[in-house]
ROKELUM-553523 format. One line per 4 residues: for each residue x, y, z of N, C-alpha, C. Coordinates in steps of 0.001 Angstrom, whole numbers. Each point is the difference from the previous one (the first is absolute). Example, Ala and Ser with C-alpha at 12.3 -4.5 7.8 and 13.67 -1.06 7.14 Angstrom:
BEGIN
13190 -5690 7800 -890 1190 0 900 1200 0  -350 1050 -720 820 1190 60 -770 1090 730 .
***
This chain:
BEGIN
52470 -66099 94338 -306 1110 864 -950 934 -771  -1000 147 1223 -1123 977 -1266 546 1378 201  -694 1055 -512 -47 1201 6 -334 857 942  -1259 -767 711 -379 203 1193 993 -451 1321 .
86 -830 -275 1336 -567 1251 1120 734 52  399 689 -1069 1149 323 -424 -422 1552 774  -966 801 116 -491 1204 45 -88 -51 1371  -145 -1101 876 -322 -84 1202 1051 -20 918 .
1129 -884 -559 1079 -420 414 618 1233 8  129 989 -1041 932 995 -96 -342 1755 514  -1463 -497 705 16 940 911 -902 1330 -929  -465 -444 -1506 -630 569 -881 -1793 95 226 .
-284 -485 1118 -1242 -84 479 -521 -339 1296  -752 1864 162 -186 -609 1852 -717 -686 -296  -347 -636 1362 -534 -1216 685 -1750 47 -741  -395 1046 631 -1440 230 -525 -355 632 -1113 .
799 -232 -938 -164 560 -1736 49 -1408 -588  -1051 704 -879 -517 -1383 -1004 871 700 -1155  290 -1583 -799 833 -422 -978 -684 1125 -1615  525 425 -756 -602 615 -895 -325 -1170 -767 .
-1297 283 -1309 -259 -1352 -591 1108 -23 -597  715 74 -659 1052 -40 -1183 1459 -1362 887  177 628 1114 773 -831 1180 -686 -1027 126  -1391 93 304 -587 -1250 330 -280 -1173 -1035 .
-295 389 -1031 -293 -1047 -983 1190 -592 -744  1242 1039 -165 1210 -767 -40 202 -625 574  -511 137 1566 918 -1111 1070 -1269 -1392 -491  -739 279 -80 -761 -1236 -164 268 -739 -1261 .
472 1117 -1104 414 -1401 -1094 1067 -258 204  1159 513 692 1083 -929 711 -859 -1336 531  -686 20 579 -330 -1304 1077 -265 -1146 -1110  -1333 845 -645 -167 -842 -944 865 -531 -1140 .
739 876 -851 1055 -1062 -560 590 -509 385  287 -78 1439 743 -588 697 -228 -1533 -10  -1373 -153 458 -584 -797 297 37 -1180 -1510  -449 849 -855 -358 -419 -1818 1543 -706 178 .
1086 483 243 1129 15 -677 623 -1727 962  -175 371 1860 270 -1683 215 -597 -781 -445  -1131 382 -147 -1009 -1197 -76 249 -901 -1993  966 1091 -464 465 -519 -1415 1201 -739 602 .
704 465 864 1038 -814 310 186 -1275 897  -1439 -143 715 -254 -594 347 -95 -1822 -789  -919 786 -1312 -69 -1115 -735 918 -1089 -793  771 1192 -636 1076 -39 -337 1257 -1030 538 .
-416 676 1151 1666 -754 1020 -384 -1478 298  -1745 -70 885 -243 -1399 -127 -687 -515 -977  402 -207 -1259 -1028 -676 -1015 709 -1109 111  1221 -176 67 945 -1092 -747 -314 -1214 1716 .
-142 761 804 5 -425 1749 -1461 -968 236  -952 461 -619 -1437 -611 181 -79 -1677 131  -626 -365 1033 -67 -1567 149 -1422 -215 -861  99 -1223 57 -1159 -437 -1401 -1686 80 933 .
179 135 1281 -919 306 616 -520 1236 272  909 790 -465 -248 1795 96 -424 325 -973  360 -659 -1244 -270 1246 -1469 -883 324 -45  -1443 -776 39 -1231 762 -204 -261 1477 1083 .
325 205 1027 -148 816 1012 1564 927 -479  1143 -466 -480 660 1242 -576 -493 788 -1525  -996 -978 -335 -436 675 -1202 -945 762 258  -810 -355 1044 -1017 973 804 644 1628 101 .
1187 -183 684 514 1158 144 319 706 -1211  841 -894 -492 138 1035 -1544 -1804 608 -490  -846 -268 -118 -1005 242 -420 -465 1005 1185  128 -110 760 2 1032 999 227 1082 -47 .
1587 178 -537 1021 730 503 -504 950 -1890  -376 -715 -700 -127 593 -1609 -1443 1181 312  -1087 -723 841 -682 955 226 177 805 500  420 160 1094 756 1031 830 546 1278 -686 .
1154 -927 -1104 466 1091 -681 -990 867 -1026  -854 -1142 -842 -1693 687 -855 -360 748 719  -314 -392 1415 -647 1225 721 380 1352 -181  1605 120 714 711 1079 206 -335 905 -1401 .
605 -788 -884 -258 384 -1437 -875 812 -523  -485 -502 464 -1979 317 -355 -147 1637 761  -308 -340 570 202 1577 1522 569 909 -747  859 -767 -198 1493 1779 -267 -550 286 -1705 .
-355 -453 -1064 -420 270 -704 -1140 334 -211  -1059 -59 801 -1531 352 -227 -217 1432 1055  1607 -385 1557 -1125 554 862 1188 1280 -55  1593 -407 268 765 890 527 592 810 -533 .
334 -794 -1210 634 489 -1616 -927 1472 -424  -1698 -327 29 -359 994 -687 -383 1572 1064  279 -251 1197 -198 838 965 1564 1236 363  838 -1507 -535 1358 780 -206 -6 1005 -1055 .
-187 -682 -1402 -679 969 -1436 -691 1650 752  -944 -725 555 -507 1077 293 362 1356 639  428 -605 1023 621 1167 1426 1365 356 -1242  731 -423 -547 1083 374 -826 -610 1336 -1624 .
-1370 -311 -68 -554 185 -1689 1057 -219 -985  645 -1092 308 915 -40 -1323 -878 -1826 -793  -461 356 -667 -532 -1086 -656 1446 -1067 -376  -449 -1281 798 874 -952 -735 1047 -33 391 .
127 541 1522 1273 -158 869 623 -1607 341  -1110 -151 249 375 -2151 635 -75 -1035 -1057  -821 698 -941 737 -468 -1548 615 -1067 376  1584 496 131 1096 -1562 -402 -140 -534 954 .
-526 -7 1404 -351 -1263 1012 -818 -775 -411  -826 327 -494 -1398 -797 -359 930 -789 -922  391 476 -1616 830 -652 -269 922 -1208 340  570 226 1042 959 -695 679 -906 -1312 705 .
-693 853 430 -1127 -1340 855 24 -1144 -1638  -835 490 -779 -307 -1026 -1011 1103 -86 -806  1384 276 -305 1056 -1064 -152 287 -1200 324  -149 -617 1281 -164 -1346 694 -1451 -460 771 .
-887 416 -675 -1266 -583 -340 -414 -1216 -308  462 -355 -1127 259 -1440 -786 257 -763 1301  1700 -9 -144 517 -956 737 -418 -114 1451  -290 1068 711 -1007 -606 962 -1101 -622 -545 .
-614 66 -974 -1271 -796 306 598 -1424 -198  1041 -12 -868 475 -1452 -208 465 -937 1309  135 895 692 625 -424 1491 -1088 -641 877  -1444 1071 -100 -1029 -642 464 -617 -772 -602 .
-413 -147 -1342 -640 -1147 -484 809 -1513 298  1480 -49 -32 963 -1072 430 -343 -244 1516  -454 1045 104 -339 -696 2015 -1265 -210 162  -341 554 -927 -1904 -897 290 36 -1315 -1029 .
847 -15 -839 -160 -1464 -364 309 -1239 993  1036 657 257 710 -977 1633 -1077 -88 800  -605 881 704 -1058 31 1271 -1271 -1250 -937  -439 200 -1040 -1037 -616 -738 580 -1320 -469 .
1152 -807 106 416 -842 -326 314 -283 -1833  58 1206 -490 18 -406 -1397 1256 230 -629  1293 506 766 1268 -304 -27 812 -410 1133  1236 -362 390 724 -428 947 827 1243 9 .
400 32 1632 665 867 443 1744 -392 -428  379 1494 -688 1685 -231 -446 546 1734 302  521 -246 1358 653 1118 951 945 841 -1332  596 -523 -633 808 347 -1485 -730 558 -571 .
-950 -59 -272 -1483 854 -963 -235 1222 448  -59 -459 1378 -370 1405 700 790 1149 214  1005 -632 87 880 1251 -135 829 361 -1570  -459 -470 -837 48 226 -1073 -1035 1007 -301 .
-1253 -127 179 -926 760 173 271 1445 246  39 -148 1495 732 1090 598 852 763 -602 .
***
């Protein structure tokens, strides 16, 4: 439930009032981790499930799903992170997110290079790997 939904539902916003940014962009990284977060569980749940005719196209997704998250990544550290800094002037507020982002850095990339080896034929698909990975 976003922030916005939550504001709407409870009668915290007439009809024709726009969302403040602060409401709004929370509710949107609700969506979006949301999204980051099945789409990990996604993988996860069916790695072990994959028929030998799927893997290359589930490895697609994992490689997919890694950019997706680079993307997000990317944004919030170049675009949102330092705008937050800003409107705040506290230098070095998002600090430990950024941080946090590049704690599991590595092991995602290990996740995607294992799925582009699969898609490129230069390892075999092992559903056990992957969620080891994971």
């Amino acid at each position: 439930m976003t922030p916005a939904y939550q504001a709407k539902q409870h009668g915290e916003l007439p009809e024709n009032q726009k969302l403040d940014m602060f409401t709004d962009v929370a509710s949107e990284m609700v969506l979006v981790h949301n999204m980051i977060i099945r789409g990990l569980n996604c993988i996860y749940l069916q790695a072990p499930h994959i028929k030998p005719s799927e893997r290359r196209s589930f490895c697609r997704f994992i490689i997919g799903w890694h950019a997706y998250l680079h993307a997000h990544h990317h944004s919030e550290e170049t675009i949102l992170f330092p705008g937050i800094e800003k409107m705040t002037g506290v230098k070095g507020i998002m600090e430990r997110n950024v941080e946090q982002h590049h704690m599991f850095e590595e092991e995602l990339e290990r996740l995607r290079e294992y799925a582009e080896a699969v898609v490129e034929g230069k390892e075999e698909y092992d559903g056990s790997k992957v969620i080891g990975l994971v």
